[in-house]
VODRENNU-228338 format. One record per residue: x, y, z of N, C-alpha, C, O in turn. Coordinates in steps of 0.001 Angstrom, whole numbers, plus 500000, padded with zeros to 6 digits. Layout:
BEGIN
XYZXYZXYZXYZ...
//
This chain:
BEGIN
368126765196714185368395766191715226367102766744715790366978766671717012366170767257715122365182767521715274363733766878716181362786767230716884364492765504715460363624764434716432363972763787717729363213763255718539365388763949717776365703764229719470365340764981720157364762764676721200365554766142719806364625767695720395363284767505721176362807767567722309362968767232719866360945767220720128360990765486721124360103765332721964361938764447720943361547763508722007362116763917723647361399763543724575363058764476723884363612765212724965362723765921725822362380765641726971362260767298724781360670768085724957359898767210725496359381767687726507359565766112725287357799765317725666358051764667727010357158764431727823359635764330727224360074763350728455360569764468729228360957764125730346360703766035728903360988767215730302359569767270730621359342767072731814358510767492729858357325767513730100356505767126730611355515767695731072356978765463730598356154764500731525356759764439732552355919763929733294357672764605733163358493764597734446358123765798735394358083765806736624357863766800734507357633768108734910356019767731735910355796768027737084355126767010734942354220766468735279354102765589736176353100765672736887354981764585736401355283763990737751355596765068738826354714765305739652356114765363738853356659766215739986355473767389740489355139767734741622355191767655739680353642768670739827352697767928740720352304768233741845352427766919740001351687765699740691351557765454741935350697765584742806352949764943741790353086764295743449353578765181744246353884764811745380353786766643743835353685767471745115352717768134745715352768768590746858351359768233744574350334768300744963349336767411745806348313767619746458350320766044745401349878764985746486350047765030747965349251764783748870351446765457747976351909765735749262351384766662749655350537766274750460351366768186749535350394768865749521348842768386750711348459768591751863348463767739749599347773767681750079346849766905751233345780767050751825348258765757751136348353765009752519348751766069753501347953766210754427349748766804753506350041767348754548348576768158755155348005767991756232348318768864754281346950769834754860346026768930755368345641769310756474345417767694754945344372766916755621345139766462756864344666766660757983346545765738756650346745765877758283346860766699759124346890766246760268346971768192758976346952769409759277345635769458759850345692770048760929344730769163759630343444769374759635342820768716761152342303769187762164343234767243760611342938766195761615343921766043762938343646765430763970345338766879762585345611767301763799345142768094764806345159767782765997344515769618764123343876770609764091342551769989765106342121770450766163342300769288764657340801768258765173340740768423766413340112769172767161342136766903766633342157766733768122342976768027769007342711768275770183343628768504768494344388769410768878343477770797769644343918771348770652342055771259768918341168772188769509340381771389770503339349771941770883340717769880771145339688769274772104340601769759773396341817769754773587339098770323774467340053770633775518339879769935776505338835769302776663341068769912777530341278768742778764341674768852779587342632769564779284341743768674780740342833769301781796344213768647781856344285767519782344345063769114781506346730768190781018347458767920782075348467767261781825347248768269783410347753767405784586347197766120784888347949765146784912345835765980785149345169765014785335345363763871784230345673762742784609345172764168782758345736763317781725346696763026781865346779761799781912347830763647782002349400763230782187349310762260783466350335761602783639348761762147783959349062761543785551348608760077784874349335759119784614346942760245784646346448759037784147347233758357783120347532757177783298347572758930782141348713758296781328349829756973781646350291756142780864350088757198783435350953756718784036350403755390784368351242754502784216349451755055784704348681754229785471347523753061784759346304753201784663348183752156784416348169750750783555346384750752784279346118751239785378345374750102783359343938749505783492343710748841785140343147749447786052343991748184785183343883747730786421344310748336787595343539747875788437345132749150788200345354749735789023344480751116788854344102751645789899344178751659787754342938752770787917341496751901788627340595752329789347341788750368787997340156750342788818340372750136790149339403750076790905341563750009790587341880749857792136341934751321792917341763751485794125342256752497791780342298753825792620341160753997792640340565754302793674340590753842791498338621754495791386338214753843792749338053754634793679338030752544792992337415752104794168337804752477795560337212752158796591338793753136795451339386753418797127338992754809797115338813755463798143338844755306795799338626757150795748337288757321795660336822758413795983336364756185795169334820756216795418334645756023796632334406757028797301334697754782797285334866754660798821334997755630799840334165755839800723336048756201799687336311757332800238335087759069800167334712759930800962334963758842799152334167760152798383332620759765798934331901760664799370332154758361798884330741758083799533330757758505800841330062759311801460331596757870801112331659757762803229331471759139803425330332759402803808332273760176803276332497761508803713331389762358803432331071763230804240330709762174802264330136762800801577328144762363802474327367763212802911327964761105802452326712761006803454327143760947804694326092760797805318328063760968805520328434761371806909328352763139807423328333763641808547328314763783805976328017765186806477326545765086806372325997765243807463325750764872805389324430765129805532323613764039806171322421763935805880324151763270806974323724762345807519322256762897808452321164762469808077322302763527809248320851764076809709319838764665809175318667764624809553320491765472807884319093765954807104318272764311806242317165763774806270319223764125805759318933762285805226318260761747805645317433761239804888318113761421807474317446760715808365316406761528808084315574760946807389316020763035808440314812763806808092314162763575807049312950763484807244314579763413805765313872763567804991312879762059804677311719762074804266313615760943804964313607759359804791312368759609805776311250759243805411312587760351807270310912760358808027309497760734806773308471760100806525310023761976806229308598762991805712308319762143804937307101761971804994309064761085803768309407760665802614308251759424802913307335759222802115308468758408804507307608757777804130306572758052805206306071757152805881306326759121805311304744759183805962303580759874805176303505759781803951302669760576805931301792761240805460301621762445805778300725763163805334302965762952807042303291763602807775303575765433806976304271765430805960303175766475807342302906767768806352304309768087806265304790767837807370305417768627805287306223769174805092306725770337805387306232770964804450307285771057805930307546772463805678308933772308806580309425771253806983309532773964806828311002773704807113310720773870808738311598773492809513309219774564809359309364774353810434309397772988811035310011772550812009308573772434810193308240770731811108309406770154810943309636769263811760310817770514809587311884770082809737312184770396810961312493769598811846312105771516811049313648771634812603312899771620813867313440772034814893311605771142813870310822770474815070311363769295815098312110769112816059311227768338814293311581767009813793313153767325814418313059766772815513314264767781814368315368767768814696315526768080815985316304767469816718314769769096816373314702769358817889314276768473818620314849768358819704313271767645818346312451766872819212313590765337819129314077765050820222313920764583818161315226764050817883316528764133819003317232763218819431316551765165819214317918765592820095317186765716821978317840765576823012315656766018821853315956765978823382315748764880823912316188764571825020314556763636822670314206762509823378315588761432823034316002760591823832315973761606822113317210760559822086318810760787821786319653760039821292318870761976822230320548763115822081320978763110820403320295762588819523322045763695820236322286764569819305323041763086818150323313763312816971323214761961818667324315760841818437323053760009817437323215759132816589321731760695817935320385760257817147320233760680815956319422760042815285320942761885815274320836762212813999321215761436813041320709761318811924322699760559813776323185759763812528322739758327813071323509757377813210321631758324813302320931756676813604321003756385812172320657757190811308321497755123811926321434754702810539322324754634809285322219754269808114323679755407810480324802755585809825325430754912809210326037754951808140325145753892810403326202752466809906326122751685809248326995750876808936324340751806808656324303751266807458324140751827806266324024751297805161324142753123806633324524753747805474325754753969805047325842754503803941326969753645805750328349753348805682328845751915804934329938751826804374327942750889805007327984749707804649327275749431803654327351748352803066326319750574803264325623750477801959326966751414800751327613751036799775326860752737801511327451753976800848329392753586799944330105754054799057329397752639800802330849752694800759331563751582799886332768751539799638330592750692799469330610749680798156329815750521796511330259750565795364328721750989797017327863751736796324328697752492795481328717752069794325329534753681795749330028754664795645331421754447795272332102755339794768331921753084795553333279752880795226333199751733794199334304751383793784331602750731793437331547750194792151331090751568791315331707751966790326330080752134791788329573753492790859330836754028790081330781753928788855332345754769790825333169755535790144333781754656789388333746754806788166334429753620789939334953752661789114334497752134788111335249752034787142333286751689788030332354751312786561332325752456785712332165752363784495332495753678786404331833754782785140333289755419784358333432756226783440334032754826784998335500755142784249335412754143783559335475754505782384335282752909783646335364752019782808334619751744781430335067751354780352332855752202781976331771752705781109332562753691780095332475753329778922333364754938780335333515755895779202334843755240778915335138755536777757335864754407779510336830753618777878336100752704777302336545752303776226335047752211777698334561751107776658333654752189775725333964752020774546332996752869775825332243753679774929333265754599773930332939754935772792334674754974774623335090755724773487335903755327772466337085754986772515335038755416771382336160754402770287337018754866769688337790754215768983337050756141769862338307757154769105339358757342769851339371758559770038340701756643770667341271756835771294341977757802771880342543757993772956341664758730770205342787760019770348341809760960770739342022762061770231341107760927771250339970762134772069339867761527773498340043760491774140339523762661773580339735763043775712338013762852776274337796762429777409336944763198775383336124763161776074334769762806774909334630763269773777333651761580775837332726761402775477331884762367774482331661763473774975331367762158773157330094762734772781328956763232774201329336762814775295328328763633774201326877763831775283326117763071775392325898763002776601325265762114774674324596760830774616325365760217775027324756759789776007326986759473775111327643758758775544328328759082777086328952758284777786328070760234777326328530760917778618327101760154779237327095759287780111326214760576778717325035760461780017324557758472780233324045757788781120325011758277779081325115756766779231325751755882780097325360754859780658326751756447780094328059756180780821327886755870782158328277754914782829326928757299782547326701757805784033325684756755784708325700756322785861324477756369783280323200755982783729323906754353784107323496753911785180324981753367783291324919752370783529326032751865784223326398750702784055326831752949785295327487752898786061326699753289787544327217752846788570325239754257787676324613753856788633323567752781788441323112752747789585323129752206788003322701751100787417323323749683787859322599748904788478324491749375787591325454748625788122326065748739789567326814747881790035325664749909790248325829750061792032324942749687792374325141748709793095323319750078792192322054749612792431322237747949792615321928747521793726322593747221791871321756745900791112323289745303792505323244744106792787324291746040793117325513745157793102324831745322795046324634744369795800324665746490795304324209747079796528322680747476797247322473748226798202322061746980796730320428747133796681320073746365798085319628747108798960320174745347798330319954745078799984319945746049801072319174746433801952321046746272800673322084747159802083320952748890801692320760749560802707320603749210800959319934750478801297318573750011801719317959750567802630318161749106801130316717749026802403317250748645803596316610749175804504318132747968803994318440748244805438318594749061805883318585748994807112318864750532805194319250751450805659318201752519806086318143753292807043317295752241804885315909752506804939315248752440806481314994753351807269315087751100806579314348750610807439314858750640809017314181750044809854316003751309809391316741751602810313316372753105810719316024753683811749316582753388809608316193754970809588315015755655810216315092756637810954313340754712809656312573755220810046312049754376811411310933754644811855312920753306812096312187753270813021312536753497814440312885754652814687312523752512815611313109753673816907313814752153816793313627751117816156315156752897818264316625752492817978316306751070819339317238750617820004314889750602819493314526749233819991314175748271819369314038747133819820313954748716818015313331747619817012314496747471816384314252746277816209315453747587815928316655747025815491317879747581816110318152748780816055318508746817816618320018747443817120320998747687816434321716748661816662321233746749815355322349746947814623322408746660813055321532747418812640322860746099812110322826745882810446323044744249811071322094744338811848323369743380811224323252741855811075321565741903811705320874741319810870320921742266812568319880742193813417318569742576812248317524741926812262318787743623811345317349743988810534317964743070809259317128742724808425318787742820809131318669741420808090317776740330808676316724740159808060317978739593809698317694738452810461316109738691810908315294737769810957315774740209811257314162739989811435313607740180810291312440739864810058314778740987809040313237741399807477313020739400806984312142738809806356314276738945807643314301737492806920313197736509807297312440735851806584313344736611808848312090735740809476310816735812809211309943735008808885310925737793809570309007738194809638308418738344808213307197738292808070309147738508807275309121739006806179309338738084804968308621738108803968309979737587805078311040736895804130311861737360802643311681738371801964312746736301802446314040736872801863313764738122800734314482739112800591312583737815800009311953738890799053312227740069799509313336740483799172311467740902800299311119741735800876312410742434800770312135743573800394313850742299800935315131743029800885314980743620799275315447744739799065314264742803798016314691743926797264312912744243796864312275743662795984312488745129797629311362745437797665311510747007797152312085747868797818310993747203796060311141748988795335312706748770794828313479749726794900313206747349794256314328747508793482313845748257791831314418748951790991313077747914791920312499748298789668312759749833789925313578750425789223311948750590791097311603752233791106313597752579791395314152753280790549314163752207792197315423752496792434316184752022791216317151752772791084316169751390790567316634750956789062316556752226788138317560752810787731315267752593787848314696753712787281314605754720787586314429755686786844314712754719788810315562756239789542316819756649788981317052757699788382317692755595789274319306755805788933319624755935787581320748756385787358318784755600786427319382756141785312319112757484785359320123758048785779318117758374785100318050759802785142319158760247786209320129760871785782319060759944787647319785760403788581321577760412788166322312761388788016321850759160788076323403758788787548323702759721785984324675760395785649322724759482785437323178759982784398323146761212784242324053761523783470322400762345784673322308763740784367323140764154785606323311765364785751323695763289786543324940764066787740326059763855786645326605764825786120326346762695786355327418762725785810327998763107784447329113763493784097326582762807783644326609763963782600327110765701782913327892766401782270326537765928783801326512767464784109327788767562785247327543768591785876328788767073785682329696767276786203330901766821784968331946767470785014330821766058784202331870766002783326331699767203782080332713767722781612330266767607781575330514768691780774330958769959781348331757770682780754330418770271782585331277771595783627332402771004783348332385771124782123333481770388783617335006770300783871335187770217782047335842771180781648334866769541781240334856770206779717334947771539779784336115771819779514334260772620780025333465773395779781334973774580780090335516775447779406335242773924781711336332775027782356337489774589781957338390775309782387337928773554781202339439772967780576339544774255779585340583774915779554338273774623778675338381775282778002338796776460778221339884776736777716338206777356778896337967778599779178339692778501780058340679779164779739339612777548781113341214777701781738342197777141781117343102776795781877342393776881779832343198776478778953344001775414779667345224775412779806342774774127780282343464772849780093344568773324781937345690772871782165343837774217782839344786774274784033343579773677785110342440774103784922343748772944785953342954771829786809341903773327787281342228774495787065340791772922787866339866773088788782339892773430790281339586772515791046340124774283790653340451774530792550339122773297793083338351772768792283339121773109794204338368772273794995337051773141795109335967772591794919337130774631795449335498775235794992335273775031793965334191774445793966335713775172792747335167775196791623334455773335791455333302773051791130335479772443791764334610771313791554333739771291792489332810770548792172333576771872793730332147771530794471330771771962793487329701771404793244331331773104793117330229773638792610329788773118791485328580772998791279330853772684790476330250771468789054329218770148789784328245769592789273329944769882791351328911768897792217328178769355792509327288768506792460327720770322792887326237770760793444325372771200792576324187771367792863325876771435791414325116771188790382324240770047789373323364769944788514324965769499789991324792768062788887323827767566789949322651767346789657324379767354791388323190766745792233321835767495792415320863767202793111322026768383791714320782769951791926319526769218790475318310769343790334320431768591789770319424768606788437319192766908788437318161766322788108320532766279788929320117764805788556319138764519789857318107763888789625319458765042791518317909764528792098316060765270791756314924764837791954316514766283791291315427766797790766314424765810789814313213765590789834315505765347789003314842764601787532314012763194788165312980762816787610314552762486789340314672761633789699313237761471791024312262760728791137313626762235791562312638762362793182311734761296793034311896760216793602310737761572792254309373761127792497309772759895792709309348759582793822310596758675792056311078757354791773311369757448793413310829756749794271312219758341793595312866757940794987312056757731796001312332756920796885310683758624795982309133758650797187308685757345796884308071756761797777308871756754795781307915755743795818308731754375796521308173753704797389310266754031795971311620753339796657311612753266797925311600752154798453311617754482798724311339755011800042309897753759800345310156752568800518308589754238800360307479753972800512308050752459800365308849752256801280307956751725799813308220750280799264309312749762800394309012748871801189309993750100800392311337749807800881310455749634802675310455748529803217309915750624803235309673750829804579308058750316804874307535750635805942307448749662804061305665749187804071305976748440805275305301748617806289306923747635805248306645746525806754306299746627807936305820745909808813306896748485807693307302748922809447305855750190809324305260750609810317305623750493808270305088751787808369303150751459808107302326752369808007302878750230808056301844748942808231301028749601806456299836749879806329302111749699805310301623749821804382301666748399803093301602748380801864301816747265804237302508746315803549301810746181802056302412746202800983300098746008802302299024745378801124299243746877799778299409746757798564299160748115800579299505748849799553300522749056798412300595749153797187301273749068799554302350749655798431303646747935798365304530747358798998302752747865796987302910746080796400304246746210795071305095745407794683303908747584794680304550747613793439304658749330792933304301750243793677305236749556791489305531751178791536303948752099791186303636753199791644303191751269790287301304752026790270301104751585791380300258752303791913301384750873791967299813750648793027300473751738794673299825751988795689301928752153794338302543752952795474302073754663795287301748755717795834302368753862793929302339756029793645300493756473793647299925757456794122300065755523793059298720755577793011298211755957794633297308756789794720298692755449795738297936755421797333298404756896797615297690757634798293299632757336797084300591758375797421299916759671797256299790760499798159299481759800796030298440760496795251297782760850795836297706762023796203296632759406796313295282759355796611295491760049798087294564760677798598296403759943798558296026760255799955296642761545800079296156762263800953297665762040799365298393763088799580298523764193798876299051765258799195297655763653797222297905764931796035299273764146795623299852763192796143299555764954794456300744764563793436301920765576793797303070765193794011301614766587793830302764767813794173303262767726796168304310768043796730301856767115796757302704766883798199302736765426798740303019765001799860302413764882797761303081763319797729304675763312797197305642763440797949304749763119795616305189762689794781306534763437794944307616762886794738306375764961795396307637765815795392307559766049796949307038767159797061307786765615798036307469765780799340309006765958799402309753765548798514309444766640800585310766766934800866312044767464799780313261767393799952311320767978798691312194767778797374313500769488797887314704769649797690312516770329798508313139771555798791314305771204799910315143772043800242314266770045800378315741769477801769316189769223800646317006769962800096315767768223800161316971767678798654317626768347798389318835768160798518317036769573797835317663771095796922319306771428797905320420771744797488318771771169799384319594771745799854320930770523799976322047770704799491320501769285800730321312768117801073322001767102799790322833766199799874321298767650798639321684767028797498322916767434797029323888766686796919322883768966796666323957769718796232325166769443796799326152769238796092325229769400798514325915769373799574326794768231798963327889768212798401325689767106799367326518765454799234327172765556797778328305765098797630326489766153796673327111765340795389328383765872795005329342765391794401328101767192795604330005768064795280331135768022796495332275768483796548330491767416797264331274766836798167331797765546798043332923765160798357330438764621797328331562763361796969332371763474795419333439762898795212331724764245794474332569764514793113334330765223793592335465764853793290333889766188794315334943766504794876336535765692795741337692765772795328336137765104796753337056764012796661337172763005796616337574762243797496336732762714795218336591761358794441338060761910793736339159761368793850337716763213792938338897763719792040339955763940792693341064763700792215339753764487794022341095764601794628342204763670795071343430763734794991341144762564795689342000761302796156342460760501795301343439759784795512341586760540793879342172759953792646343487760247792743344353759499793197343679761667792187344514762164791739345988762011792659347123761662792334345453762398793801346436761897794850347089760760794736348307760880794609346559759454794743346454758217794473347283757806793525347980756830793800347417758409792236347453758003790862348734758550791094349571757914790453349269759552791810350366760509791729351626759456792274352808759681792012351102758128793173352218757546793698353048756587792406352635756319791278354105756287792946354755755797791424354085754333791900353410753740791059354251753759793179353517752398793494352290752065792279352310750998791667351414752942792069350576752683790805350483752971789496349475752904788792352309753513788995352121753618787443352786752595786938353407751737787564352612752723785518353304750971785028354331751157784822354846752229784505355013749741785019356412749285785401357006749568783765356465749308782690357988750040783987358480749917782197359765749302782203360352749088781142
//
């Protein structure tokens, strides 16, 4: 009798012990998933825009990105289209800076060749801008799903944000690089030496030859990572920044200008000097700097020599300040909008 007892006792005991066990197991699964819910759960996002994207299968986002980049380039250098032309003058001369000789330069512009003279150069900056701007958005959406390997998060680390940015302008450069020295070279000269974009292909080809189109590609290469990457770095951590604070409710259209005029405020800043020298290179044929400016030392080096470093190297940087901001939150701006627009039709969510 006794020894039933005491064997009964040892088998409530050990059961007791199971059960202790494995509820402490559970336990304590539950709290670590608690945790790691907890994780993703404090990441913030804007939940319209996600929900929308949600809808809209890989391939048809790279078809909205490109019609919403497209769109976002064109509009966006068609407003600052005359300060642009201004600055592309100061950029490759030797000519003194200040804001009066700007709006001499604009005045004198409008009486010898009317007001239709500001956007000389439009059209190839329409034919540069509008491939440029519509591989740029599209690659850099694509750049941050291939970089993010955690599916269940909404947004890049910061090293991977600015990566993202640098090798999605990187990949517009290398796809569109012709078409801005044409644009270049339209820009600074008078509207008898080239008439149209087939015409300064056909004379850089003859007088020049085929080289010469990617002439200051390395400095424009090396421009666009700092440039691409600290705009787009710095326009995706602003919209981070306000998901938070607006608990995940979209952005009014001021508020994203202003995440754009920011980002273009710091990424052309970082960048300029690359761009004086791109400029210079790009325009030697016309501006009779051919023997000089051969390469990125031997450009910046003449730039220097003839001009100083602060009114060489940073020449026109204070128009930038102003025309930069303008263009970049103007094209960040409805890039997001027309996306979104875009994405909203059922024509582009997936078929189920």
């Amino acid at each position: 009798m006794g020894a039933r007892v005491k064997e009964s006792a040892v088998e409530l005991l050990k059961t007791s012990e199971i059960k202790l066990l494995s509820s402490m197991a559970t336990r304590g699964s539950q709290e670590q998933s608690g945790i790691n819910s907890k994780d993703h759960n404090d990441e913030h996002y804007h939940h319209e825009t996600h929900h929308i994207n949600e809808k809209v299968p890989n391939h048809k986002k790279i078809l909205t990105s490109l019609f919403a980049g497209a769109v976002a380039g064109a509009l966006a250098k068609t407003t600052i289209a005359p300060l642009d032309r201004t600055k592309i003058n100061f950029q490759t001369s030797n000519m003194h800076f200040s804001a009066k000789e700007v709006v001499a330069f604009l005045v004198q512009t409008v009486k010898k060749e009317g007001v239709i003279a500001l956007w000389r150069g439009n059209s190839a900056t329409m034919a540069r801008i509008i491939p440029y701007a519509a591989i740029q958005y599209a690659a850099h959406e694509q750049y941050k799903r291939i970089l993010l390997k955690d599916k269940r998060k909404k947004h890049l680390p910061p090293h991977l944000r600015f990566l993202a940015g640098s090798l999605a302008g990187v990949t517009s450069v290398a796809a569109t690089y012709p078409l801005d020295m044409v644009r270049a070279r339209m820009a600074v000269t008078a509207k008898e030496r080239y008439h149209n974009l087939p015409e300064v292909f056909m004379k850089i080809y003859r007088e020049e030859g085929f080289r010469v189109l990617y002439r200051g590609f390395t400095p424009t290469v090396l421009g666009a990572i700092p440039y691409s990457g600290i705009s787009f770095f710095t326009y995706e951590t602003l919209k981070k920044i306000h998901a938070e604070y607006a608990k995940g409710k979209e952005p009014t259209p001021i508020q994203r200008l202003c995440f754009g005029a920011l980002a273009g405020l710091f990424g052309q800043s970082a960048s300029y000097p690359l761009d004086i020298v791109r400029r210079r290179m790009q325009t030697a044929g016309v501006t009779g700097h051919s023997k000089e400016y051969t390469g990125i030392i031997s450009t910046a080096t003449e730039v220097i020599r003839e001009e100083g470093f602060r009114g060489g190297m940073y020449k026109g940087l204070s128009m930038n300040w102003i025309k930069g901001p303008i263009a970049v939150g103007v094209s960040f701006t409805t890039f997001d909008i027309t996306q979104r627009w875009l994405r909203k039709m059922p024509v582009f969510h997936e078929v189920s």
